[in-house]
C-alpha positions in Angstrom: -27.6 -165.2 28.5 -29.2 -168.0 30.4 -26.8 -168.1 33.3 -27.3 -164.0 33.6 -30.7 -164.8 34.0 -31.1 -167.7 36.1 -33.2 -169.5 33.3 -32.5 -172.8 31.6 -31.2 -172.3 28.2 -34.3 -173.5 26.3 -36.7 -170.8 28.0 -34.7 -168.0 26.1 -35.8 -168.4 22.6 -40.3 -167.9 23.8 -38.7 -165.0 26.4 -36.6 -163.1 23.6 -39.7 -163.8 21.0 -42.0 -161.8 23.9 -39.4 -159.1 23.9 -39.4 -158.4 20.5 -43.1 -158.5 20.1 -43.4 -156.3 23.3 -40.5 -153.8 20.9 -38.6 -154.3 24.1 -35.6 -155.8 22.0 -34.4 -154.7 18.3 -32.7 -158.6 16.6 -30.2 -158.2 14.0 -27.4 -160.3 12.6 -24.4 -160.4 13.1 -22.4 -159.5 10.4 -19.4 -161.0 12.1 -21.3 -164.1 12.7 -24.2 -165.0 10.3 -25.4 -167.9 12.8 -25.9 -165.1 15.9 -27.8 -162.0 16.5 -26.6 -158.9 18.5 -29.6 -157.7 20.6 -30.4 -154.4 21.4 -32.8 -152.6 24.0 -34.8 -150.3 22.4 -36.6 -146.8 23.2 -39.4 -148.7 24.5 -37.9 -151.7 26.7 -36.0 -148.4 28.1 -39.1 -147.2 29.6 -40.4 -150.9 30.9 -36.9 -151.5 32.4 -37.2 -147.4 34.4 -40.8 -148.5 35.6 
């Protein structure tokens, strides 16, 4: 994720907290994978990402 956004690695965790406060992103687990999340775009980041 950090190399698809040009950031350093350690700036993703305060950018994905903004997202999800903004209810830009939805955060689940993975039930695959207890120790990640799957991230999701939701209805409202939809409409920030058109504008």
């Amino acid at each position: 994720m950090a190399t698809a956004l040009s950031v350093h690695k350690s700036a993703i965790p305060a950018k994905m907290n903004r997202l999800l406060e903004k209810d830009s992103i939805h955060r689940a687990k993975n039930p695959q994978d207890l120790r990640r999340f799957r991230l999701t775009v939701t209805k409202n980041g939809e409409k920030v990402y058109e504008t």
